[in-house]
VEXDREN-2710 file (C-alpha; in Angstrom, 1 decimal):
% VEXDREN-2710
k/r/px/py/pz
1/UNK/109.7/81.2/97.4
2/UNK/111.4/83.5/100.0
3/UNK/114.7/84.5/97.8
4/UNK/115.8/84.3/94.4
5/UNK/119.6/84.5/93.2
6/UNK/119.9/87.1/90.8
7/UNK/123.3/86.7/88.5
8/UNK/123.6/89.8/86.4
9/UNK/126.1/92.6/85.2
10/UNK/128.7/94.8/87.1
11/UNK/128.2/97.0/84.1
12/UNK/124.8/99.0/82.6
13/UNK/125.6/97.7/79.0
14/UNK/124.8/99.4/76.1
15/UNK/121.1/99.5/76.3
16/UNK/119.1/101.4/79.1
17/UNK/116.6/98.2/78.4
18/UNK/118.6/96.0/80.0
19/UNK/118.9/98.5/83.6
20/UNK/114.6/98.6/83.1
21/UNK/115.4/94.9/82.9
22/UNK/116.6/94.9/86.5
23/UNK/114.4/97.5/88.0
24/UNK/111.0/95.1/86.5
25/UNK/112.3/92.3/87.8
26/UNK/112.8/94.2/91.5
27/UNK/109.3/95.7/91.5
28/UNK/107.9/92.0/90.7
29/UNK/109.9/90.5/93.9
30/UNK/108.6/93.2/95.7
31/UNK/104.7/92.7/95.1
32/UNK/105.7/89.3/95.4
33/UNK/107.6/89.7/98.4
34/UNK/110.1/87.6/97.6
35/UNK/114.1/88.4/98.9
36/UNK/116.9/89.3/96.5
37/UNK/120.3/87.0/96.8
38/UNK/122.9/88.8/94.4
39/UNK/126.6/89.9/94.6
40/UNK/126.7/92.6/96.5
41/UNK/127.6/95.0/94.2
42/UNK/127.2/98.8/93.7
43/UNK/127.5/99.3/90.4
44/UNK/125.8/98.2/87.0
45/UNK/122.6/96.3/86.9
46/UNK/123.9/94.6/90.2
47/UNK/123.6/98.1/92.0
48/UNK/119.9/99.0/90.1
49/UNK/118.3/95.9/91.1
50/UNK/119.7/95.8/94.7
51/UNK/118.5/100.0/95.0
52/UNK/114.9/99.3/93.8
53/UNK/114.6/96.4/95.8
54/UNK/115.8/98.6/99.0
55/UNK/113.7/101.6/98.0
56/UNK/110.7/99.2/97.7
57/UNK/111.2/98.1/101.3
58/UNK/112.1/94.8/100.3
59/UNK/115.5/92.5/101.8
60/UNK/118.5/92.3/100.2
61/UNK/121.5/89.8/100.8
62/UNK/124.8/90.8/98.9
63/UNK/127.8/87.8/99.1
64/UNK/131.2/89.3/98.0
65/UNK/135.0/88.1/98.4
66/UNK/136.9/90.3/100.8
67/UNK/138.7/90.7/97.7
68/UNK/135.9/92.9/95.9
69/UNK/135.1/94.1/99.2
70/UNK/139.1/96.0/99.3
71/UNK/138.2/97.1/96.0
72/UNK/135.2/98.9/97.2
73/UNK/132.6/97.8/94.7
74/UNK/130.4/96.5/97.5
75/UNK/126.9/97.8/98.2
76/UNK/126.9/99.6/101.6
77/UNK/123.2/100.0/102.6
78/UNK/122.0/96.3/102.3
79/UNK/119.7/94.5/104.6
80/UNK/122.9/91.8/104.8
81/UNK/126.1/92.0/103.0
82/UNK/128.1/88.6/103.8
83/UNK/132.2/88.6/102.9
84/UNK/133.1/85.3/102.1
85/UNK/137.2/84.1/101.1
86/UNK/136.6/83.5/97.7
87/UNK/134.5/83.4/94.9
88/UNK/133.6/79.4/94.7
89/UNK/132.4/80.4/98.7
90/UNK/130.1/82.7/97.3
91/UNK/128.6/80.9/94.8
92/UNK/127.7/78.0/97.2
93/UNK/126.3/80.7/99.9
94/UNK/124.1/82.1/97.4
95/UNK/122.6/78.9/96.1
96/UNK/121.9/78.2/99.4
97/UNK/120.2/81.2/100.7
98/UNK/118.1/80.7/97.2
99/UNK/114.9/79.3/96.1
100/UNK/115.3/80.3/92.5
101/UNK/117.9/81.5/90.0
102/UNK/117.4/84.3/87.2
103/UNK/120.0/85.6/85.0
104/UNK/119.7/89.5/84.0
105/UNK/121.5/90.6/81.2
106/UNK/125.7/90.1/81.8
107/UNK/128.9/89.0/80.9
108/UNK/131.0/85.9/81.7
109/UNK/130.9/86.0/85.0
110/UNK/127.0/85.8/84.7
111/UNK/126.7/83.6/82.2
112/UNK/129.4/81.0/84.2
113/UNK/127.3/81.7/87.4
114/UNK/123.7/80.4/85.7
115/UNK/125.2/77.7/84.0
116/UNK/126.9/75.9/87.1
117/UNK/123.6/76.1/89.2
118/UNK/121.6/74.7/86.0
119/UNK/124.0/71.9/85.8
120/UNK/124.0/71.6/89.3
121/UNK/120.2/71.2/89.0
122/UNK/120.6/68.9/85.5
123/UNK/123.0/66.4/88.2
124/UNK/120.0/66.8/90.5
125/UNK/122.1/68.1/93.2
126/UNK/119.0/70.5/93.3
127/UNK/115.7/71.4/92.1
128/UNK/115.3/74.8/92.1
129/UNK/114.0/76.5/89.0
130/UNK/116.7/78.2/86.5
131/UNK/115.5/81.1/84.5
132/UNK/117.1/84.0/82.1
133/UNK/115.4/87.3/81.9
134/UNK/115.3/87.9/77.7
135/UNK/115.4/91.6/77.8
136/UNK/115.7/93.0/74.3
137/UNK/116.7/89.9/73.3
138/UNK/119.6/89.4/74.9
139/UNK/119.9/85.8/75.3
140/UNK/118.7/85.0/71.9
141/UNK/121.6/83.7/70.6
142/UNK/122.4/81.8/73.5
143/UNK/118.6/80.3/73.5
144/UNK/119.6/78.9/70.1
145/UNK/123.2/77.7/70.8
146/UNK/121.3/75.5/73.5
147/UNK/118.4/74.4/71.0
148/UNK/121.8/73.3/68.8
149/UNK/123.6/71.5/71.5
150/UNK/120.4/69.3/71.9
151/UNK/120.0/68.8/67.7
152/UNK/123.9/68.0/68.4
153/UNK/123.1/65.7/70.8
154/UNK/124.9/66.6/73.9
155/UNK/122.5/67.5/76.0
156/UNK/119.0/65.9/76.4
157/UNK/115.7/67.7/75.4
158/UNK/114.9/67.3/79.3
159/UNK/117.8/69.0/80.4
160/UNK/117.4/72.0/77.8
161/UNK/113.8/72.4/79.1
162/UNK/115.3/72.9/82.7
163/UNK/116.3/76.7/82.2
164/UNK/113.5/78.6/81.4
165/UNK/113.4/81.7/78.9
166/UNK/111.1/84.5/79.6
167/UNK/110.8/88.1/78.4
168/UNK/108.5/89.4/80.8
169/UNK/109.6/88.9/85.0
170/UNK/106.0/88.5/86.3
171/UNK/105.6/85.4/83.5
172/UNK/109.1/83.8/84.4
173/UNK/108.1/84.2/88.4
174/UNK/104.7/82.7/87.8
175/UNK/106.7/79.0/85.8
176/UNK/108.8/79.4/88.5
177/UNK/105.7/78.8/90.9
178/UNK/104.4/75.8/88.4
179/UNK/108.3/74.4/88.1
180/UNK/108.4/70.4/88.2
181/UNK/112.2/69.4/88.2
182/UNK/112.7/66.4/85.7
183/UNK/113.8/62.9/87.4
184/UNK/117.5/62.6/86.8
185/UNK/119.7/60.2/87.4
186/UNK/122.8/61.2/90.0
187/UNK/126.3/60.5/88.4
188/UNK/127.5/62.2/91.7
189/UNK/126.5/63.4/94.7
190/UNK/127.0/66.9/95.5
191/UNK/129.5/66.3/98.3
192/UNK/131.5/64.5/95.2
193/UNK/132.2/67.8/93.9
END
């Protein structure tokens, strides 16, 4: 794996686990030498995973709209900070530059971000590995909404094991390494969407 996407929050939250979170999951891309793909922000966990990663020696890509970019949250001291039109733009761009996708502890725009790459990957427009980093906890809840939406039956036990659910970064990166995408059938092709 040469990069991973890493969706997470423009804020710190409430716990100073969830910033440990980020700088964890930086030090294990570094001995693992493996690129960060993120947002391109300053601020939050965006900016503390982005700075350890750079402080480790390590390469950093940052996609933001022009439209962040005026508002000056972007990160100024990246190995590569692309400006893109629009936020759909940067999503694509940073699936493609990516090998792998983790979500950190964030909001909606993180949570929207993971999920349209892991049904992306459930389609089979790819098969890259899907992951959330469980620091403190914080996906519990949405661990078991999934677990319900398969007892529900709207989503098959073979698409729910397709995001994996790790506490530790060095444990998720090493099922990332053993990751075997299921077989799915295409409804669509990606250039459908």
């Amino acid at each position: 794996m040469k990069n991973i996407c890493v969706y997470c929050g423009s804020n710190s939250g409430r716990r100073p686990e969830y910033v440990a979170a980020a700088r964890f999951l930086a030090e294990e891309l570094l001995l693992r030498e493996i690129g960060l793909v993120y947002g391109g922000a300053h601020v939050g966990i965006m900016g503390e995973i982005a700075n350890t990663v750079l402080k480790g020696g390590g390469e950093v890509i940052g996609i933001m709209p022009q439209a962040l970019v005026d508002r000056e949250v972007s990160h100024t001291g990246l190995t590569e900070l692309i400006i893109v039109n629009s936020m759909h733009e940067r999503k694509a761009m940073m699936a493609d530059l990516s090998h792998g996708f983790i979500a950190l502890p964030g909001g909606l725009g993180t949570v929207e971000e993971l999920f349209e790459v892991l049904t992306w990957a459930q389609l089979g427009f790819h098969k890259k590995p899907c992951g959330l980093l469980n620091a403190s906890g914080y996906y519990d809840h949405l661990s078991s909404f999934l677990d319900h939406t398969v007892e529900e039956g709207f989503v098959k036990d073979v698409h729910r094991s397709m995001l994996i659910v790790e506490k530790n970064p060095a444990t998720l990166l090493d099922r990332f390494t053993t990751y075997e995408p299921p077989l799915v059938n295409k409804w669509i092709g990606r250039e459908n969407t």
